[in-house]
C-alpha positions, -999 to 999 in steps of 0.1 A, spaced: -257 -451 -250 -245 -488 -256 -210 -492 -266 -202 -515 -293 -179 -531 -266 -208 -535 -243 -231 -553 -271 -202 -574 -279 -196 -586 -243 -232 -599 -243 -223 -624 -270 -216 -657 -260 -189 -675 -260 -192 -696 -297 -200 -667 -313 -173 -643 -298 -150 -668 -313 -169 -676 -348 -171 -635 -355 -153 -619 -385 -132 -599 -363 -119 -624 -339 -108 -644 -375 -89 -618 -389 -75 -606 -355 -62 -645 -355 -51 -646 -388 -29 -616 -380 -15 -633 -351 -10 -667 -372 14 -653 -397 34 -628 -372 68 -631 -384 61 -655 -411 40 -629 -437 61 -642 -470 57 -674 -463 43 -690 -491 13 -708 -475 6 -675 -456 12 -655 -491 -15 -683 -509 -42 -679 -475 -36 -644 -479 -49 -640 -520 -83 -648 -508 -83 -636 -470 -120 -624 -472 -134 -654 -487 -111 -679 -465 -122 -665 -430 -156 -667 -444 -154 -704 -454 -141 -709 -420 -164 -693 -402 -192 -710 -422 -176 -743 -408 -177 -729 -369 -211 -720 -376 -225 -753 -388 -202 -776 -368 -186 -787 -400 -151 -777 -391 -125 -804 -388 -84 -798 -385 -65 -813 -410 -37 -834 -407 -7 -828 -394 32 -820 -408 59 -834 -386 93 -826 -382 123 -832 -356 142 -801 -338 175 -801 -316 179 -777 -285 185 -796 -253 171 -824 -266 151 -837 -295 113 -831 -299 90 -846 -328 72 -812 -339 39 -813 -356 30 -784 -374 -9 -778 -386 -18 -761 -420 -23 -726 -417 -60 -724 -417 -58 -747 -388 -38 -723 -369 -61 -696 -372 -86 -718 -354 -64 -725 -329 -56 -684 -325 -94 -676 -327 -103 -702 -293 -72 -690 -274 -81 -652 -284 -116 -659 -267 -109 -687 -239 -72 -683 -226 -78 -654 -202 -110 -673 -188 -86 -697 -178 -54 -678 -172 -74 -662 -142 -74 -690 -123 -40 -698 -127 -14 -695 -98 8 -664 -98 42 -686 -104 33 -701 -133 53 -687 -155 52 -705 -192 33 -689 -222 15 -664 -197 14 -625 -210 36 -608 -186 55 -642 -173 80 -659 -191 118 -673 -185 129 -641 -169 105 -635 -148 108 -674 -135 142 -669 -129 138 -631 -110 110 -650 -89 136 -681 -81 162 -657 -69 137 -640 -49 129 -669 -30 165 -679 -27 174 -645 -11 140 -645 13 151 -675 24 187 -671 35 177 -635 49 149 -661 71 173 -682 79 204 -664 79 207 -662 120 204 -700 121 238 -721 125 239 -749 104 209 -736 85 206 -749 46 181 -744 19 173 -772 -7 154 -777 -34 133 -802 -49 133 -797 -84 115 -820 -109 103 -826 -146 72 -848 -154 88 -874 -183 73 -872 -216 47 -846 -204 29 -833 -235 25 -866 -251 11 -884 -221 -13 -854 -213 -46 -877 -207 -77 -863 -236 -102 -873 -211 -87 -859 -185 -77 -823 -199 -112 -823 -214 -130 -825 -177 -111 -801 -165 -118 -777 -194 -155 -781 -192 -151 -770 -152 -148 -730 -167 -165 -739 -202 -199 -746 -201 -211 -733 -239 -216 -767 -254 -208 -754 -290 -172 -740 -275 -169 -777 -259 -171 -789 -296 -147 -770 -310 -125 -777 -281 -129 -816 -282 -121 -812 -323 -91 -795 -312 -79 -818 -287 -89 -853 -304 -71 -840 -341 -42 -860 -326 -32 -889 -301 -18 -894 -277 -13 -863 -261 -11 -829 -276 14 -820 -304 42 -788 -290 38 -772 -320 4 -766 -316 -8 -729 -295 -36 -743 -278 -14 -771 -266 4 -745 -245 -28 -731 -231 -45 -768 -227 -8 -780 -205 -9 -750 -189 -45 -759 -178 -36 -799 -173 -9 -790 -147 -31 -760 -128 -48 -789 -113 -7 -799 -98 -8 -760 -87 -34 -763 -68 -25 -792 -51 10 -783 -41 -5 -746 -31 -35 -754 -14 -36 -789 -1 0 -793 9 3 -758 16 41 -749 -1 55 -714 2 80 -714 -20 68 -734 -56 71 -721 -87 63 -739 -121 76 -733 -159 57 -757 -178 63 -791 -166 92 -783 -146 88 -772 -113 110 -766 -80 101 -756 -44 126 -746 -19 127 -759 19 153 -760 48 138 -796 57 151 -819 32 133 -844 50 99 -826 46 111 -824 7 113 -859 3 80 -863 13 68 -839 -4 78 -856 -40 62 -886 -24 30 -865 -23 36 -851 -58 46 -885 -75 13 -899 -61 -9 -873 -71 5 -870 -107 2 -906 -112 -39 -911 -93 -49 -882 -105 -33 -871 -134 -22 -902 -148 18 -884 -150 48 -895 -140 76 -874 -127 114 -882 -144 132 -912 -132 165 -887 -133 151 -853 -126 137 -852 -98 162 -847 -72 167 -827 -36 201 -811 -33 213 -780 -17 213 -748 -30 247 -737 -31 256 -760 -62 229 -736 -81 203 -743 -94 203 -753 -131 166 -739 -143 154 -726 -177 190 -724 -195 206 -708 -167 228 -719 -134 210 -702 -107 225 -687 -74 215 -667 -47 234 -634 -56 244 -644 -93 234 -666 -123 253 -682 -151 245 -695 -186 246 -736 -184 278 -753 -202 253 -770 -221 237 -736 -237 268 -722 -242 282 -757 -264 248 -758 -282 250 -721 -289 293 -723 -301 283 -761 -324 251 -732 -340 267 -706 -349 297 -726 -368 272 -742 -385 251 -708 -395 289 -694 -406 295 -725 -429 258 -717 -446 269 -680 -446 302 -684 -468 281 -712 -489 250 -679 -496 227 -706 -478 219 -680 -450 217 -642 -450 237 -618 -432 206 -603 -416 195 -638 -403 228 -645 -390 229 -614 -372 195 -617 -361 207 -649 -342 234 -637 -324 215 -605 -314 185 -632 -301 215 -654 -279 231 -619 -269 198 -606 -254 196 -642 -243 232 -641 -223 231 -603 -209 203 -616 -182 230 -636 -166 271 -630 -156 287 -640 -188 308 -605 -198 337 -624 -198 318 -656 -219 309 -634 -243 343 -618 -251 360 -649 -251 333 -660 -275 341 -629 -300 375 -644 -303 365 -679 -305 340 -675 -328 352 -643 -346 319 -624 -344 308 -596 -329 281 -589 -306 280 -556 -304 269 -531 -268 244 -545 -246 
């Protein structure tokens, strides 16, 4: 007897993506942890009839993303953020639901960003994996050391090439009405594709597999591992490292039209650490980077100020330290963190 699963694997891709339950399974994952939102609350008082009207615009070819809402956030650095309306995002939720594991297949093991079962963690367990196969390899050499290239493309998302991403999408794509949706996606915006966007993760992820492939196949590297568009690999040659940029920097730019940071991408030896994804990385140990630390102290002064002022809720402002604790515990920092009780005058609580 056929399954219902069975019938719906049959269906291609468009209409996989255009059906009711693939809409409300996106609209569920657009408004995680933002349910009382009031755009999500005014979506919500006619669910049925918006995923209809939406679907009635996949269907004829009618559909076209509105415009966008920027904004400017601080961590490291600061990004310009632009947000789409909510029905947008449900689009965006509805290709990725039906595309992203066509694509993620392909991808290389160690790449690590917005992957299921990846993530900064796991980047960081594999980095100190390599570290440690490495001295163990070369641990009986005298005058053995390990360095590491380690480099960030400058101003990656926006200078991500439409053209470009959209040939190597249609490579795995061949369903012409998917394509269109795709290229309505893609072209909402220029140049390059917007952070705040979910199928801008997928479509960078995609843009740099081609880099992946490259570095694993063509120049043959061991020890590479990618989060997003910064990426490391480990060598005992420095020499052969040098070179290998030289490679890298030449491909990017023919092939990808990309260029790798004036002032990040640099081969040093290992035993300074390696500063990657927040934390300071060593062989046997890791640290939380002075930088995360000062971000986190200058935060949460400013969250207690809105705290005495009733601007910010006690659960938010435990919420945040709870996030940084869980945040901290994957690294050495006991002592950081009870010297930041008494600085701060908060408590973390067991971990």
């Amino acid at each position: 007897m056929k399954t219902y699963k069975n019938l719906f694997d049959k269906i291609n891709l468009f209409d996989k993506i255009c059906s009711f339950e693939n809409l409300h399974l996106a609209y569920l994952k657009a408004r995680k942890s933002k349910r009382y939102r009031p755009y999500v609350l005014e979506f919500n008082f006619n669910l049925e009839e918006n995923l209809l009207n939406l679907q009635k615009d996949l269907l004829n070819l009618t559909y076209q993303p509105g415009p966008y809402r920027q904004f400017t956030v601080c961590d490291s650095k600061k990004r310009q953020i632009k947000a789409l309306s909510f029905r947008d995002r449900v689009i965006h939720h509805a290709l990725c639901n039906v595309i992203e594991l066509i694509f993620d297949r392909g991808f290389i093991y160690d790449s690590y960003a917005c992957r299921k079962n990846k993530g900064v963690h796991r980047a960081v367990k594999r980095l100190e994996y390599f570290l440690k196969s490495l001295n163990t390899k070369f641990r009986e050499r005298a005058g053995a050391e390990i360095y590491c290239l380690q480099c960030d493309i400058s101003k990656y998302f926006e200078n991500i090439n439409h053209h470009l991403l959209f040939i190597f999408i249609a490579k795995k794509i061949k369903d012409k009405k998917v394509l269109w949706l795709i290229k309505q996606v893609i072209e909402s915006d220029s140049p390059g594709v917007p952070i705040g966007n979910l199928t801008s993760q997928l479509f960078a992820n995609i843009y740099l597999n081609e880099l992946d492939q490259f570095v694993k196949h063509r120049l043959r590297i061991k020890y590479y591992l990618r989060y997003m568009d910064d990426f490391l690999i480990l060598d005992s040659d420095k020499k052969k490292l040098h070179q290998i940029k030289e490679q890298i920097q030449k491909f990017l730019k023919e092939e990808l039209k990309l260029e790798l940071h004036p002032k990040k991408a640099n081969v040093f030896p290992i035993e300074r650490g390696i500063d990657f994804l927040g934390y300071r990385v060593f062989g046997t140990y890791r640290l939380l980077r002075k930088d995360t630390v000062k971000r986190f102290i200058k935060r949460t002064k400013n969250y207690q100020k809105r705290l005495k002022k009733g601007l910010l809720s006690r659960e938010k402002f435990n919420n945040t330290l709870q996030s940084w604790l869980n945040y901290a515990c994957y690294s050495n920092s006991w002592l950081l963190r009870r010297s930041l009780e008494k600085r701060l005058k908060v408590k973390f609580g067991k971990h």
